[in-house]
C-alpha positions as CSV (number, residue, x, y, z in Angstrom):
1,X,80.9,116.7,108.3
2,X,83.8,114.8,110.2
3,X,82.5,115.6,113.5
4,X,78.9,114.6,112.3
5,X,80.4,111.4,111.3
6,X,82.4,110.6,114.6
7,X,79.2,111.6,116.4
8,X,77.2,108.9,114.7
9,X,80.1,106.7,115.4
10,X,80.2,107.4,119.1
11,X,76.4,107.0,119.4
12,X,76.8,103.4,117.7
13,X,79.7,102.5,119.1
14,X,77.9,99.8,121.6
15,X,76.2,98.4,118.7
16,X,79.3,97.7,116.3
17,X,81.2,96.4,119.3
18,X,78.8,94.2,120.0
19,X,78.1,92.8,116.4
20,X,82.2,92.6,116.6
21,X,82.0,90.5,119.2
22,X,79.4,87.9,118.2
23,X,81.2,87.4,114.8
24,X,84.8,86.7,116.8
25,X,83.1,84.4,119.0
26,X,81.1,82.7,115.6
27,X,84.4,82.5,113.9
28,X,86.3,80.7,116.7
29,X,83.5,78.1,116.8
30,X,83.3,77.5,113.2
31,X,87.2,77.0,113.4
32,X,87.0,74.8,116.7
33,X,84.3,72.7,114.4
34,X,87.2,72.1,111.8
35,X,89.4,71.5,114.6
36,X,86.8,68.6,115.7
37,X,86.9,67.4,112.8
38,X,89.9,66.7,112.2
39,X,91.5,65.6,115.5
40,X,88.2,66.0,118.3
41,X,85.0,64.2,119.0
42,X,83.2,64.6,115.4
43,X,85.8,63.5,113.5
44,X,84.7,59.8,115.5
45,X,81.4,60.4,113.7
46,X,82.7,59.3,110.4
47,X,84.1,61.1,107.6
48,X,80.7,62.1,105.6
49,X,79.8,63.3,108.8
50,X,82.8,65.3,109.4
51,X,82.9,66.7,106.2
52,X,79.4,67.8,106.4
53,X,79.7,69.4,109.9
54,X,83.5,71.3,108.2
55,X,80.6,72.7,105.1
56,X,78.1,73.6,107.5
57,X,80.7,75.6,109.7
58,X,82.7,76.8,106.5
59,X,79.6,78.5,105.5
60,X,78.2,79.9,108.9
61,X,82.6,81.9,108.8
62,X,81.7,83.3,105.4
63,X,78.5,84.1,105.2
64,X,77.1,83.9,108.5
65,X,79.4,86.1,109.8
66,X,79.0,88.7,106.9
67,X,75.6,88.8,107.6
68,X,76.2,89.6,111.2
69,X,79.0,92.1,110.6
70,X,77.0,94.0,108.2
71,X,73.5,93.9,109.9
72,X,75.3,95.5,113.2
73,X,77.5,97.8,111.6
74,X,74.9,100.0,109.5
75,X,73.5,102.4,112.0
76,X,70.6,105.2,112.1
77,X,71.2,107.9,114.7
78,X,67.5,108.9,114.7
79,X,66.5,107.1,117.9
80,X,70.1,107.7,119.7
81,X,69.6,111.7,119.2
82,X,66.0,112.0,120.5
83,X,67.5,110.3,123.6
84,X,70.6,112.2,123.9
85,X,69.1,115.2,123.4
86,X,71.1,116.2,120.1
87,X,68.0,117.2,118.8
88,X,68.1,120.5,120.7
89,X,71.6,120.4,120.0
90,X,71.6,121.0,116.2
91,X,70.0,124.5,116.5
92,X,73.3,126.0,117.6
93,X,75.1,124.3,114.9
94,X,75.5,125.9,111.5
95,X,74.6,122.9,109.2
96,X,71.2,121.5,107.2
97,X,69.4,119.2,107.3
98,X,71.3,117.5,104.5
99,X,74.4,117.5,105.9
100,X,72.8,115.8,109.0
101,X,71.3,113.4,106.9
102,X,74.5,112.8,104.8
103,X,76.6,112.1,107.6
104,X,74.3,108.8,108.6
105,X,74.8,107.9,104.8
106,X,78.6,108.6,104.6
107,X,79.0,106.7,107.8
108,X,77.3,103.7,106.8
109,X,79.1,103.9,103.4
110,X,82.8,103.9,104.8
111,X,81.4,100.8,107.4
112,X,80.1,98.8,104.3
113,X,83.3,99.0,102.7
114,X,85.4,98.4,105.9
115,X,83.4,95.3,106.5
116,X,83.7,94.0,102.9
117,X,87.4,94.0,103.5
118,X,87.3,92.3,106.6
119,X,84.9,89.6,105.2
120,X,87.1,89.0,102.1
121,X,90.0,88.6,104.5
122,X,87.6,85.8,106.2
123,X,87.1,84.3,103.0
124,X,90.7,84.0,102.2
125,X,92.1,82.8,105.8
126,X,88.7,80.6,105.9
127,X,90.0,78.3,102.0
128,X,93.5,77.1,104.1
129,X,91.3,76.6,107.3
130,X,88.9,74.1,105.7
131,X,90.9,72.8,102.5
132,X,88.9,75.1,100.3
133,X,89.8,76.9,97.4
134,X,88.7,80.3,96.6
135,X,85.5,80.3,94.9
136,X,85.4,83.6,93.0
137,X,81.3,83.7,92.9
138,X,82.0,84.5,96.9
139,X,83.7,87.8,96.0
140,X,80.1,89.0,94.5
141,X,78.0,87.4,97.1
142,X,79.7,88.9,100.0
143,X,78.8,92.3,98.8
144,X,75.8,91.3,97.3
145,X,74.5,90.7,101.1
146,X,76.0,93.8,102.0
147,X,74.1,95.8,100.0
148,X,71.0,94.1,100.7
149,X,70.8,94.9,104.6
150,X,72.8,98.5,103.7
151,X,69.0,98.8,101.4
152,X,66.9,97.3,104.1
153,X,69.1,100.2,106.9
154,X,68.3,103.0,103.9
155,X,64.4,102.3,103.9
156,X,64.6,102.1,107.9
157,X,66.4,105.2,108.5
158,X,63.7,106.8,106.0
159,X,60.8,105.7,107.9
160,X,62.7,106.2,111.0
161,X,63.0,110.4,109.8
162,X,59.7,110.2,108.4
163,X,57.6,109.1,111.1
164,X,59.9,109.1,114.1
165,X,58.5,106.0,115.8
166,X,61.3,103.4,115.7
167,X,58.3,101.0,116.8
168,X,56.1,101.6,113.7
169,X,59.2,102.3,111.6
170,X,60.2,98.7,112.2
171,X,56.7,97.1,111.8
172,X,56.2,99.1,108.5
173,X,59.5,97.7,107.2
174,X,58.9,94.1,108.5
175,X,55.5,93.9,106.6
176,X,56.8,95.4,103.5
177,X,59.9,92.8,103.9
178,X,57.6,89.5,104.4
179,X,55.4,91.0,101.4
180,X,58.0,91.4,98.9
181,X,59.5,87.8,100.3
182,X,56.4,85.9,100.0
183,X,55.7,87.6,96.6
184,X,58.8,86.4,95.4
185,X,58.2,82.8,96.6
186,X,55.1,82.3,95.4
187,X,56.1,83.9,92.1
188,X,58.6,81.5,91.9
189,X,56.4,78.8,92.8
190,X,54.6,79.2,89.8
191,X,56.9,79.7,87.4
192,X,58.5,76.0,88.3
193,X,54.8,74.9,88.2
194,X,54.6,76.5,84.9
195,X,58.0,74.5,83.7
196,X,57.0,71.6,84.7
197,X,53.3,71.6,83.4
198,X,55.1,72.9,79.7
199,X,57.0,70.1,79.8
200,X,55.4,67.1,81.0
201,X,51.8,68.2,81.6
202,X,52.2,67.9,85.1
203,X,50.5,70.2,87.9
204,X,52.9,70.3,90.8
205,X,50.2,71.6,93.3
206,X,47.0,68.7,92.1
207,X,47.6,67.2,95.1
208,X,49.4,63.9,93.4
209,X,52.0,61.5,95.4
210,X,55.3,61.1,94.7
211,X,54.9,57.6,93.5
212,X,52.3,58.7,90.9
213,X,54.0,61.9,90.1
214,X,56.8,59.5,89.1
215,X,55.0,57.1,87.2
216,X,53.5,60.3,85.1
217,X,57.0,61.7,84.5
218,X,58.3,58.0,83.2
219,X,55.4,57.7,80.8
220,X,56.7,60.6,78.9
221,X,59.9,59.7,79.6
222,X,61.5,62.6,81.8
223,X,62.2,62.2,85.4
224,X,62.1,65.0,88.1
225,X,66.0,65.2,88.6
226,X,66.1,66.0,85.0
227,X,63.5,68.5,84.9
228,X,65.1,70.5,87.6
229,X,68.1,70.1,86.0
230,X,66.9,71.7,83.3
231,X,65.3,74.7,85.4
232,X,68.0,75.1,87.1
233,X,70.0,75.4,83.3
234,X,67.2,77.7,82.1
235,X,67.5,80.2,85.3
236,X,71.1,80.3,85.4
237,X,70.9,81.3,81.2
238,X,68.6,84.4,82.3
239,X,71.1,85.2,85.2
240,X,74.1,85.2,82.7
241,X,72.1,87.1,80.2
242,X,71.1,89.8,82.7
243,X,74.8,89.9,83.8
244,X,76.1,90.4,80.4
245,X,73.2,93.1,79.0
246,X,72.1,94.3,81.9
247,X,74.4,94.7,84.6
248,X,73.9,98.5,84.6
249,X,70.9,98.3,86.0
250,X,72.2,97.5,89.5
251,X,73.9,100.3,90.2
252,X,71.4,102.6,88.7
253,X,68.3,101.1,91.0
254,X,71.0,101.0,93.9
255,X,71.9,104.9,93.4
256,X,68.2,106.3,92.5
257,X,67.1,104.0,95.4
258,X,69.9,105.6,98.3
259,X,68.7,109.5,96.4
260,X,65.2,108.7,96.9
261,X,65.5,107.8,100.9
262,X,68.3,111.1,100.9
263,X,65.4,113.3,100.1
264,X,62.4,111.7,101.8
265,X,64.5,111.6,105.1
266,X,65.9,115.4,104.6
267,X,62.4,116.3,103.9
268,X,60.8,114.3,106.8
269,X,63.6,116.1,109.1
270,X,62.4,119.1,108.0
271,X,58.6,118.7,108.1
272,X,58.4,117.9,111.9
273,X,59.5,121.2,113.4
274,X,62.7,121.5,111.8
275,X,65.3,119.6,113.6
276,X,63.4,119.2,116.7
């Protein structure tokens, strides 16, 4: 298994480097922003200016660069061993399929908690940088985006064992990506329409101006700050609610979700010729 795992290692080594290097180089520009800002050319912009530029940058260190770091480091080896001929290799070595399988997952395991340390050690030197105290929220959405891409990597490497076509592997998992996105916007499109029309008899989408919107809003005495205000109240309840009574269910969707892809992509080895 340790040679399995340097192997994918070596075959994504470009890859990791590469991601390595766009997120020094994004870090060194947020931090020559600050430096700006302080004592350069956009601190002569004003001071709400030069805060806002220090939050924009701030943001792009901590979670731009997690996003980087984790979307490069997470690797499939499919495509690397049909070109480097490993493929033909594996029949002379006395391991299964899921052992060649696991390796990819262990792998991209020991990389998402690698990078997770590194980011946190970006959010830390980042609060001194900008005058920012730790925000602990940041220590759960840091991972949180971790494990999102190390989902979106699982499904890829599945459909990448499955069907072997990194082409149609991708477009599969970029339709399936923008369906469950635009789902999820529209859904929550219409649940804000909903609010609203429960609360003020308003139809966000009739096609009414702003001006009249407002005028509707003030004859029942509610404005639209205050309705999102209360939204926003309402949403965060249900998140706190789910936190407290339902946290399980995270790693239990998370864990049946990474077995499921396991055996579809050991059985997808195994159904085209084997290893071959």
């Amino acid at each position: 298994m340790k040679g399995l795992m340097l192997k994918e290692l070596y075959l994504s080594r470009k890859l990791r480097l590469f991601g390595a290097v766009i997120w020094f180089v994004m870090t060194v520009f947020c931090v020559l922003v600050r430096l700006s800002a302080l004592y350069g050319n956009i601190a002569l912009l004003g001071e709400s200016s030069a805060e806002r530029a220090c939050d924009i940058a701030y943001y792009i260190m901590v979670f731009g660069g997690s996003m980087i770091l984790y979307a490069l480091q997470f690797s499939n080896s499919v495509v690397g061993d049909e070109k480097s001929g490993f493929r033909i290799y594996e029949h002379t070595l006395p391991v299964r399929e899921e052992k060649l399988v696991g390796a990819v997952y262990l792998t991209n395991i020991c990389a998402f908690g690698a990078v997770t340390l590194v980011n946190y050690i970006v959010l830390l030197i980042a609060g001194p940088i900008f005058g920012r105290s730790l925000d602990p929220r940041f220590l759960l959405y840091i991972p949180a985006i971790g494990l999102t891409i190390y989902v979106l990597s699982l499904i890829k490497g599945t459909l990448n064992y499955c069907i072997r076509n990194p082409k149609k592997a991708s477009a599969i998992l970029t339709v399936c990506v923008l369906a469950v996105y635009f789902g999820a916007f529209f859904g929550f499109a219409a649940w804000i329409n909903r609010f609203f029309e429960e609360r003020s008899g308003i139809d966000l989408f009739s096609g009414m101006s702003e001006t009249e919107r407002e005028a509707a809003l003030e004859k029942v005495g509610l404005t639209e700050t205050q309705l999102m205000k209360e939204f926003e109240d309402k949403l965060m309840d249900i998140l706190r609610w789910l936190g407290d009574n339902s946290w399980w269910l995270v790693p239990l969707i998370l864990g049946s979700l990474a077995a499921l892809c396991f055996f579809l992509s050991v059985r997808g080895l195994k159904r085209r010729g084997g290893r071959c």
